[in-house]
C-alpha positions as CSV (number, residue, x, y, z in Angstrom):
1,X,3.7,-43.5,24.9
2,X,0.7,-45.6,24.1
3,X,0.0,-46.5,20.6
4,X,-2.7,-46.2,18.1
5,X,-4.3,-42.8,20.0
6,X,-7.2,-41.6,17.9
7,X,-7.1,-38.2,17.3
8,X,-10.8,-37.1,15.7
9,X,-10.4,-33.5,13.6
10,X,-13.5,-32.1,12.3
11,X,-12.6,-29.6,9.1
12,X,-10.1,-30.5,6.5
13,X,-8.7,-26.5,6.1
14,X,-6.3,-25.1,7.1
15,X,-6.2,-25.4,10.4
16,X,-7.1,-29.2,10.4
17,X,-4.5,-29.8,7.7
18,X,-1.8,-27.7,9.6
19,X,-2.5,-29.3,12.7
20,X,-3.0,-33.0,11.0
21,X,1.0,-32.4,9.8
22,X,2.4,-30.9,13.2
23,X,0.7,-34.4,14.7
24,X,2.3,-36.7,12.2
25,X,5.2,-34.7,12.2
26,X,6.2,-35.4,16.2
27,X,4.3,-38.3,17.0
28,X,4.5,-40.7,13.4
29,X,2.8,-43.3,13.6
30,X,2.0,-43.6,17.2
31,X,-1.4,-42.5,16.3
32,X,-4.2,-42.5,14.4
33,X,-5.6,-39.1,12.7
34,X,-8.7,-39.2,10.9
35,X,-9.5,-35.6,8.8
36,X,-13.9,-35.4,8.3
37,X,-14.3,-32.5,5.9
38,X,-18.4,-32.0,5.7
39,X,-17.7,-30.7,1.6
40,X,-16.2,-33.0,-1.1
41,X,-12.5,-33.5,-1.7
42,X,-10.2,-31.5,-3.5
43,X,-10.5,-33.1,-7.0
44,X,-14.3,-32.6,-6.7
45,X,-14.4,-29.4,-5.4
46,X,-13.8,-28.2,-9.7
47,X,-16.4,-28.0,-11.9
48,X,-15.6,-30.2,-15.2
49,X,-17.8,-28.5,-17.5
50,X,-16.3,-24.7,-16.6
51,X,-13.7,-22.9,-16.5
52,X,-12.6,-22.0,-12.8
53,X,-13.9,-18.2,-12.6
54,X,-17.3,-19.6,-14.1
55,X,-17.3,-22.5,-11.2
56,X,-16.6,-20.4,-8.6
57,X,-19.9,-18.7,-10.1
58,X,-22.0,-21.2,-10.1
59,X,-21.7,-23.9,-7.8
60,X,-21.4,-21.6,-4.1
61,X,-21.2,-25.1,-2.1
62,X,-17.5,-25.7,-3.6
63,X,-16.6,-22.5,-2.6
64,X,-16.9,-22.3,1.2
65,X,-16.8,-26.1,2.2
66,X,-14.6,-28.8,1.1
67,X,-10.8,-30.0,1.6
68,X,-8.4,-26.8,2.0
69,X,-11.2,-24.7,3.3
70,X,-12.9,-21.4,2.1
71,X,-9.4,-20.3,0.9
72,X,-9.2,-22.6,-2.3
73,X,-11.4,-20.8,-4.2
74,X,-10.6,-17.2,-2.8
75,X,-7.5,-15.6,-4.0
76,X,-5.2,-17.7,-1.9
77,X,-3.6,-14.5,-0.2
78,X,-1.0,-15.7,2.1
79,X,-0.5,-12.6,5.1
80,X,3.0,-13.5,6.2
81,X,2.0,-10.8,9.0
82,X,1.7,-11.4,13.5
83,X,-0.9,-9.0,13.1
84,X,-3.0,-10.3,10.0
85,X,-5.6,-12.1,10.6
86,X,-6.0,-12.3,14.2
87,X,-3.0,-11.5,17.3
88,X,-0.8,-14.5,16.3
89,X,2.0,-12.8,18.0
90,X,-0.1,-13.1,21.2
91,X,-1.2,-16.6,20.1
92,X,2.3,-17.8,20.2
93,X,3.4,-15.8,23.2
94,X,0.8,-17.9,25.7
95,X,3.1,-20.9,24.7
96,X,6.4,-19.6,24.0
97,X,6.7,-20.3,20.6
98,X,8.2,-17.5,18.3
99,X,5.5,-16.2,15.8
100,X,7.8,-15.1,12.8
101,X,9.2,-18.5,12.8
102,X,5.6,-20.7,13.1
103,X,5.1,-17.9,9.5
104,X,7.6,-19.0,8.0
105,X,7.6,-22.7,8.5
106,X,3.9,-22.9,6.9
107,X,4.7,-20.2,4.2
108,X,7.6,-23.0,3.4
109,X,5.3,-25.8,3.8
110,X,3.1,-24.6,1.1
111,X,6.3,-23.5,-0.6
112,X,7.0,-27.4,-0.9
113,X,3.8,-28.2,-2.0
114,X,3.9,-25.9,-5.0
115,X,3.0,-22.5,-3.6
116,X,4.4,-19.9,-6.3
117,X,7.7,-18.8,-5.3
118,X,7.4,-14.9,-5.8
119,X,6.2,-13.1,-3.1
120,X,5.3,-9.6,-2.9
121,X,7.3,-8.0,0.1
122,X,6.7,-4.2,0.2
123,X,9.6,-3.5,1.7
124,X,11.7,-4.0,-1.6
125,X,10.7,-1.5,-3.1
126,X,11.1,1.4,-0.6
127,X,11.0,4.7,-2.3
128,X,7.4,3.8,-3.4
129,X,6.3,2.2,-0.2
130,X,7.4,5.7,1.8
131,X,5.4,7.8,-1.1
132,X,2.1,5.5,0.1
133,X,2.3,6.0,3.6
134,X,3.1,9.6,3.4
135,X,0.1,10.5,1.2
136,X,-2.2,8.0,3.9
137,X,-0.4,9.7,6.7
138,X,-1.4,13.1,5.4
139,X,-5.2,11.8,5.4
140,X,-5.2,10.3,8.3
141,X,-5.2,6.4,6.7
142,X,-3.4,4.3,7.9
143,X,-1.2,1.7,5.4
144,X,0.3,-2.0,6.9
145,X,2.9,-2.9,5.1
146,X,2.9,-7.0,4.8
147,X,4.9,-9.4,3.1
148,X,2.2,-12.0,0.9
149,X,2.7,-15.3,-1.2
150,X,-0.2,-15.0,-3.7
151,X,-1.5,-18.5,-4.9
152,X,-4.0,-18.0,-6.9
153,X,-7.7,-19.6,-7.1
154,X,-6.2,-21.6,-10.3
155,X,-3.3,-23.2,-8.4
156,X,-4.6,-23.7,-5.2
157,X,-6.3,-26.5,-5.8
158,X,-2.9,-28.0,-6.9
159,X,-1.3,-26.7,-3.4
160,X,-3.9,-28.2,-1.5
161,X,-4.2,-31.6,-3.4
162,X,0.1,-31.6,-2.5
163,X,-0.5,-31.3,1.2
164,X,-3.0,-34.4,0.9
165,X,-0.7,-36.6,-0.7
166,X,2.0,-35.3,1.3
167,X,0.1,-36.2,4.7
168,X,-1.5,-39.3,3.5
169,X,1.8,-40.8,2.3
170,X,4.3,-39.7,5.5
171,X,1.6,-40.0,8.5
172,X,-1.1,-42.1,9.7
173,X,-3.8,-39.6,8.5
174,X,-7.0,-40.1,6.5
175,X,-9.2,-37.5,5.6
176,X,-12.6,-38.3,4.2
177,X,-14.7,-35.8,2.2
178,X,-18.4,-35.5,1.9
179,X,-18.5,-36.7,6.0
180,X,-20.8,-34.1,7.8
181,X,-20.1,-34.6,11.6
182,X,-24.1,-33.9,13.0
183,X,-22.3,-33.4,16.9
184,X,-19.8,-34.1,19.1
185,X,-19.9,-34.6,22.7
186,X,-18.2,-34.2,26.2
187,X,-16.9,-38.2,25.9
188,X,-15.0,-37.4,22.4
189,X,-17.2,-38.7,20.2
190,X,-18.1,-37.7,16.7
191,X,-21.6,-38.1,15.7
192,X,-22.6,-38.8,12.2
193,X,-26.2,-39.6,10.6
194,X,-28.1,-42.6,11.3
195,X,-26.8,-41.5,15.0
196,X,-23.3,-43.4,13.7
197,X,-20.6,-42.6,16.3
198,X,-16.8,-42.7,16.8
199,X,-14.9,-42.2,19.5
200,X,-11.7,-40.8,20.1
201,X,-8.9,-39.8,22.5
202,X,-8.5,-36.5,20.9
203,X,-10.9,-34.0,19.4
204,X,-10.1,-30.8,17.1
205,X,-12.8,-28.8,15.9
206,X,-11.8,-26.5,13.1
207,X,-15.5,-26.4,11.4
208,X,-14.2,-22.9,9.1
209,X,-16.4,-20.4,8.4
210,X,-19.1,-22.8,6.8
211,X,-19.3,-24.4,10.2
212,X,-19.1,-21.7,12.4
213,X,-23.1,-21.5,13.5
214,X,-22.9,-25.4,13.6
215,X,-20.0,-24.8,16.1
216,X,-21.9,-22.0,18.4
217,X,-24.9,-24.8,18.7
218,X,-22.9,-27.2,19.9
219,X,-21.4,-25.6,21.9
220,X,-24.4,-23.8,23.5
221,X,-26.1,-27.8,24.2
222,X,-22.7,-28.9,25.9
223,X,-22.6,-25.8,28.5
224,X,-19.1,-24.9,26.7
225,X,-18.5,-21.0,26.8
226,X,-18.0,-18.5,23.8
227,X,-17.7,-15.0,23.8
228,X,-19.1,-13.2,20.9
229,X,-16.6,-11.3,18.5
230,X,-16.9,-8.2,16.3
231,X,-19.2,-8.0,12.9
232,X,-17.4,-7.3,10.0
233,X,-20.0,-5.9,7.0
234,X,-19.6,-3.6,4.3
235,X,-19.4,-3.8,0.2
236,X,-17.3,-5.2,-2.3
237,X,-15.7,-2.1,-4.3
238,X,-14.5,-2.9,-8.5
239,X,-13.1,-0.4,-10.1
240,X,-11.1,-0.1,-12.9
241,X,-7.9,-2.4,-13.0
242,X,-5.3,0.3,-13.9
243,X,-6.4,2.4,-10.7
244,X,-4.7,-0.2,-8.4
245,X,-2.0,-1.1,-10.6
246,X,0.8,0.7,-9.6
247,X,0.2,0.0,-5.6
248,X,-1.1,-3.8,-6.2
249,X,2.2,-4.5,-8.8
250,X,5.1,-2.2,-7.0
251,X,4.5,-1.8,-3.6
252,X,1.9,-4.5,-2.0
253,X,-0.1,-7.0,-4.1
254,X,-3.3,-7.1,-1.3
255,X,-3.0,-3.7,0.1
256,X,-4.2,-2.8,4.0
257,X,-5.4,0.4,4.5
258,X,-7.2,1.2,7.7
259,X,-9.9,4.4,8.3
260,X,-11.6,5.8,11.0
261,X,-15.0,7.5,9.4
262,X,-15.6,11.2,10.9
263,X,-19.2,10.9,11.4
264,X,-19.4,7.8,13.6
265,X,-15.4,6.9,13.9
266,X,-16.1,3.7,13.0
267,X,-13.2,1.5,11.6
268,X,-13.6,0.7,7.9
269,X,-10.9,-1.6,5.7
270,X,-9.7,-2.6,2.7
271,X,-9.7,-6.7,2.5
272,X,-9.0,-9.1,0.2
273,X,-8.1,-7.0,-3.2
274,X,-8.2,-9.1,-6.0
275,X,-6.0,-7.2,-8.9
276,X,-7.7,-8.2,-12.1
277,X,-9.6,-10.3,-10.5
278,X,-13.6,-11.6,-10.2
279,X,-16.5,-10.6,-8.3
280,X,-17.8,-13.9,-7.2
281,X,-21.2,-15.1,-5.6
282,X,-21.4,-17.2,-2.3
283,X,-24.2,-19.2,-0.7
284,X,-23.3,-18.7,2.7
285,X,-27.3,-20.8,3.9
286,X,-30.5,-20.9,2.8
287,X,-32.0,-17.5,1.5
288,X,-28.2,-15.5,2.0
289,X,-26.6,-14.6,-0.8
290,X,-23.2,-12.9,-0.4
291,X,-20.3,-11.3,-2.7
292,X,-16.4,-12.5,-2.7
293,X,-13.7,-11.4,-4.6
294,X,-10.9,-14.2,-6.8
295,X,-7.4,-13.7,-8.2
296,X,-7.7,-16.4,-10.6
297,X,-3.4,-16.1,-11.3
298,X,-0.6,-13.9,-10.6
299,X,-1.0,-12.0,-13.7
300,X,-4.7,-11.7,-13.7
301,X,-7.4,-12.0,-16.4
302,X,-9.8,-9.4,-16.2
303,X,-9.9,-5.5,-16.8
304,X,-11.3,-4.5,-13.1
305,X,-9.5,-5.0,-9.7
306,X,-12.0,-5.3,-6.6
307,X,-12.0,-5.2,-2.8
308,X,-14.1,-5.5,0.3
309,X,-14.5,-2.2,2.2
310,X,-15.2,-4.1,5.8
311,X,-16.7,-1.8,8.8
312,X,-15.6,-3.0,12.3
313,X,-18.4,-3.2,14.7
314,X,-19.0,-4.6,18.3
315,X,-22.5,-4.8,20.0
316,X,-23.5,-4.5,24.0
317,X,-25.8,-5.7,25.8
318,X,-28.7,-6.1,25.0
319,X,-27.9,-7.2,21.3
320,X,-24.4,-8.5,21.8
321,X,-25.5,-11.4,19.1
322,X,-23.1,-9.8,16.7
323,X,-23.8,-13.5,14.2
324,X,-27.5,-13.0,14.3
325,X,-27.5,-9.2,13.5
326,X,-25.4,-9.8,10.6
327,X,-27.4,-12.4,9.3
328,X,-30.4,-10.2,9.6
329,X,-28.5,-7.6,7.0
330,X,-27.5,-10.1,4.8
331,X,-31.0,-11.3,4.5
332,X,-32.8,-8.0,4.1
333,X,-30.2,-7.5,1.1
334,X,-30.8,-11.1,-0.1
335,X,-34.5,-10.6,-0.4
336,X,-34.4,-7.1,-2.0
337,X,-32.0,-8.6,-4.9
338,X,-34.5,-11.6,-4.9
339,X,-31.8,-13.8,-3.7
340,X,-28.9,-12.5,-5.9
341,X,-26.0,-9.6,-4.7
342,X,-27.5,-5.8,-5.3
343,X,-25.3,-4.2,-7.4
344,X,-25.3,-0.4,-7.8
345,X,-23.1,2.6,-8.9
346,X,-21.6,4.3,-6.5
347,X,-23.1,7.6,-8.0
348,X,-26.0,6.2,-7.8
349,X,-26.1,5.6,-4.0
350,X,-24.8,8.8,-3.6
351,X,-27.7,10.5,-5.1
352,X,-30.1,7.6,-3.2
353,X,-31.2,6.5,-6.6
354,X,-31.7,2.6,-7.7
355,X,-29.1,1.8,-10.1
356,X,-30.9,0.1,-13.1
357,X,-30.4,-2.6,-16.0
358,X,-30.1,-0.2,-18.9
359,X,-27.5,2.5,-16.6
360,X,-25.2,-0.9,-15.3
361,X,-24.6,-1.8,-19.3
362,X,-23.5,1.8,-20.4
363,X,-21.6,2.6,-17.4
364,X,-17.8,2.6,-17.7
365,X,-17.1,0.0,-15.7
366,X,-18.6,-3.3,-16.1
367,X,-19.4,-6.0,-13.6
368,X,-17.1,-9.2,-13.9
369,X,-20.3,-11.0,-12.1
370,X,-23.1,-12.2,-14.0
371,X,-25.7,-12.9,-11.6
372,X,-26.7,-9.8,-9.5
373,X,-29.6,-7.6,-8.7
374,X,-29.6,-4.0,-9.9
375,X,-31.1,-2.1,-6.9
376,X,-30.1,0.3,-3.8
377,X,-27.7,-0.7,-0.9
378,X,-29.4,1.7,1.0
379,X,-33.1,0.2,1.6
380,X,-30.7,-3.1,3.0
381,X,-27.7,-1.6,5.3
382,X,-28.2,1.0,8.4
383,X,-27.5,4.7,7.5
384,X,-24.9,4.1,9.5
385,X,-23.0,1.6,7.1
386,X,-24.0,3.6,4.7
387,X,-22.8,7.0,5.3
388,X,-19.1,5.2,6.7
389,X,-19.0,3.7,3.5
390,X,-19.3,7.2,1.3
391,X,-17.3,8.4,3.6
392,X,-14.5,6.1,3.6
393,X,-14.4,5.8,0.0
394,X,-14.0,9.5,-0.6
395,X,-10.9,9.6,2.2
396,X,-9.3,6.4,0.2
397,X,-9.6,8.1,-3.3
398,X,-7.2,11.1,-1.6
399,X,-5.0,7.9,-1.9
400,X,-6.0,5.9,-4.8
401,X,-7.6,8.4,-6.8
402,X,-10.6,6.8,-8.8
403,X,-11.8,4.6,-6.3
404,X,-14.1,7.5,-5.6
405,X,-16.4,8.0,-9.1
406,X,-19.6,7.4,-10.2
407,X,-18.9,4.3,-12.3
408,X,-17.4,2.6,-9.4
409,X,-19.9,-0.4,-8.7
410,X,-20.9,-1.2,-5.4
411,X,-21.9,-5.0,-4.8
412,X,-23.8,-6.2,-1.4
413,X,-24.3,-7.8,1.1
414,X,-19.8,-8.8,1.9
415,X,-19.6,-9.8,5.3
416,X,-17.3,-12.1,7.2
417,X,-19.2,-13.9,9.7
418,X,-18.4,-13.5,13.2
419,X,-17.5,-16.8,14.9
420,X,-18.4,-16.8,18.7
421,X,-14.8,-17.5,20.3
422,X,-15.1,-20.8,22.4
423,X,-14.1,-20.2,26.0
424,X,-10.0,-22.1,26.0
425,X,-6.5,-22.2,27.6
426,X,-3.3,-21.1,26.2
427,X,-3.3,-24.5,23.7
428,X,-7.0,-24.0,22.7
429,X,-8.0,-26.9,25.1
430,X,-11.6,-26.2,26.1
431,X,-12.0,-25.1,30.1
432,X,-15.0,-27.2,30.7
433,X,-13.7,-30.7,29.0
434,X,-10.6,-32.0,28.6
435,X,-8.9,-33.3,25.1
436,X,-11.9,-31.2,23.2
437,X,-9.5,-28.5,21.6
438,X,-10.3,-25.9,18.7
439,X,-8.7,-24.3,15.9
440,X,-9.6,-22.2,13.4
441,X,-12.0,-19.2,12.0
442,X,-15.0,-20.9,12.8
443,X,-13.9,-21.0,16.7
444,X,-13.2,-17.4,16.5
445,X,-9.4,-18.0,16.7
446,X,-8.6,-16.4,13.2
447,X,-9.5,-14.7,10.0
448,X,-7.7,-16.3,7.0
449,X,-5.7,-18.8,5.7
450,X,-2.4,-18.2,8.2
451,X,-4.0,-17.4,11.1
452,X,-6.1,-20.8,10.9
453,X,-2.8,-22.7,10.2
454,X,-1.1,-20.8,12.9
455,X,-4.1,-21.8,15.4
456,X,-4.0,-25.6,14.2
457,X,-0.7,-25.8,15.6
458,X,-0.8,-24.6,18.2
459,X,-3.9,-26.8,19.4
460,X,-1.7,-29.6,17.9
461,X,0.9,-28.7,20.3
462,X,-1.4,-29.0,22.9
463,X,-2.2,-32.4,22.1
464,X,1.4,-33.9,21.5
465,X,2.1,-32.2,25.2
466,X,-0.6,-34.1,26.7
467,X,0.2,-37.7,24.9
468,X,4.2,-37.0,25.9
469,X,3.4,-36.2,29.3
């Protein structure tokens, strides 16, 4: 095996990082690995002057860039599931590795690193898990039951910070913040400002989210094929915290439930619950404003519990561009709350009224975010959003009764881009360039913080088979 191989990863999340260890971990120090991470490092990535609730507020840059990926300053759900977050189980099968034990190797690698050892496993407490899924059952909703690790916005930081000295100290690895890689090209090299470039043996590209549209660009001016995936848009949904409290505490602490609405059967979801937990904004680029949810701590610090209700939906030809008509919503709802979320009562857009100043501070639920737009949902999102939404909402409450009144507030635009999935093999090697590989939710390979891990192996895999051979 030749020494001092440069292996070139572009994002510093969880797929890099995961990937970054799995290299050091079977090849030591028979290369070089070198993390660029366009946002600053972990340390940086708080806010000195505020608490963590009022940072995640204000600064939206810290949020979805930076070292440890969008999933720092979200709740730091961790789906312990083959079927969360993208087909891992499939994933895994194209290489023969077994997916429950690639889950539990990184759940125990961020176990190590200070990851909380509770974990909420539905399963334990059966009597109350069968009493869910017979009432969803009976309504036609369907209930995944999945074992979770919660983190915590307040102590992943900590996590991530662990896994940094952890990889810096064992492994040849350096990861460098505040790096924007401009473009990479078909002879492996990474492209900074000033037309800087470096050149490696090995590229991963594991942009994230953040870097997903950077991603489809590049990809687009090397010839490399991508596929477009399904748009996931909808709302978040706060309601009072003591309407999820008996589900989110005894039976599952990020609940699943999945509905098919009876005027379009469309797919709507639950995602991301955050049990006395935050509304938070997010700059996702210039002139899109969007809505995310934080569990600041196990126990929780606020009197609401929120949730993104997430509508499945796949375009044909001739709009197949499922990135470009989700932008186009999010804007439209940017510009009618002047740049800030729209908030609104769900009575309210029930009855097609705006919601208004002087109606959001008497009604019975308050928002835990500051900085939003009263206004109507329904001059920004199809009717079609719209009415699966309502309905939806009124199936769930047959469930989770509550989630269904007037005072629930409504804030918009939530939406998870859609990455465009790069055209790959079984170890996420590009098919048009050899030792380019990807990883990641920006790559269209996954959808949270497992699922990019998961994918980072595997591509790291791909690698170490390629230097061993």
């Amino acid at each position: 095996m030749s020494k001092n191989l440069k292996i070139g990863i572009v994002g510093a999340g969880s797929a890099g990082l995961f990937a970054a260890n799995e290299l050091g971990k079977n090849l030591g120090n028979k290369v070089e690995i070198k993390l660029f991470e366009a946002g600053p490092s972990i340390e940086n990535r708080n806010c000195p002057q505020k608490s963590e609730y009022e940072c995640a507020q204000c600064d939206p840059c810290r949020i979805m860039s930076g070292v440890g990926g969008a999933g720092v300053w979200s709740s730091g759900i961790l789906n312990l599931h083959k079927k969360i977050g993208g087909d891992l189980e499939a994933l895994c099968n194209k290489v023969n590795l077994d997916v429950n034990q690639i889950i539990n190797e990184i759940d125990s690698f961020f176990v190590a690193n200070g990851a909380p050892n509770n974990v909420f496993d539905p399963y334990n407490n059966g009597e109350e898990l069968i009493e869910l899924k017979r009432k969803c059952a009976a309504v036609d909703i369907r209930f995944i039951p999945i074992k979770q690790r919660l983190l915590g916005s307040k102590n992943t930081p900590k996590v991530i910070k662990s896994i940094v000295n952890y990889l810096e100290s064992n492994f040849d690895v350096e990861i460098i913040p505040d790096t924007k890689v401009l473009a990479f090209d078909k002879q492996k090299n990474l492209i900074f400002k000033q037309n800087r470039k470096q050149q490696f043996d090995f590229l991963l590209i594991a942009p994230g989210r953040w870097g997903m549209l950077w991603l489809a660009q590049q990809c687009d001016q090397l010839g490399l094929n991508t596929f477009y995936e399904p748009l996931d848009i909808g709302v978040r949904v706060e309601v009072p915290s003591i309407i999820l409290e008996n589900i989110c505490e005894n039976v599952q602490r990020d609940p699943k439930f999945h509905i098919i609405t009876p005027t379009y059967n469309d797919f709507i979801r639950t995602f991301c619950v955050n049990h006395e937990g935050y509304v938070v904004k997010e700059n996702y680029e210039e002139h899109i404003v969007g809505v995310n949810g934080h569990q600041i701590s196990i126990n929780g610090e606020s009197e609401t519990s929120n949730f993104a209700f997430l509508i499945r939906q796949t375009l044909t030809a001739p709009l197949e561009d499922t990135t470009e008509y989700g932008r186009s919503i999010a804007k439209q709802t940017s510009i009618l709350g002047g740049y800030k979320p729209l908030l609104q009562t769900l009575g309210d857009l029930r009855k097609g009224h705006r919601s208004r100043q002087s109606l959001i501070e008497r009604n019975p639920v308050q928002p835990t975010l500051n900085d939003y737009t009263p206004g109507d949902i329904a001059m920004a999102y199809p009717y079609r959003f719209v009415t699966d939404i309502l309905e939806g909402l009124a199936n769930l409450d047959k469930v989770i009764p509550g989630v269904n009144n007037n005072s629930t507030l409504i804030y918009a635009p939530e939406f998870k881009r859609s990455a465009k999935k790069v055209d790959v093999n079984e170890y996420l090697e590009s098919r048009q360039v050899q030792n380019i590989f990807f990883a990641g939710d920006g790559a269209g390979f996954s959808r949270g913080i497992v699922a990019a891990a998961v994918s980072g192996i595997i591509a790291a895999k791909g690698i170490i088979k390629k230097i061993k051979n």
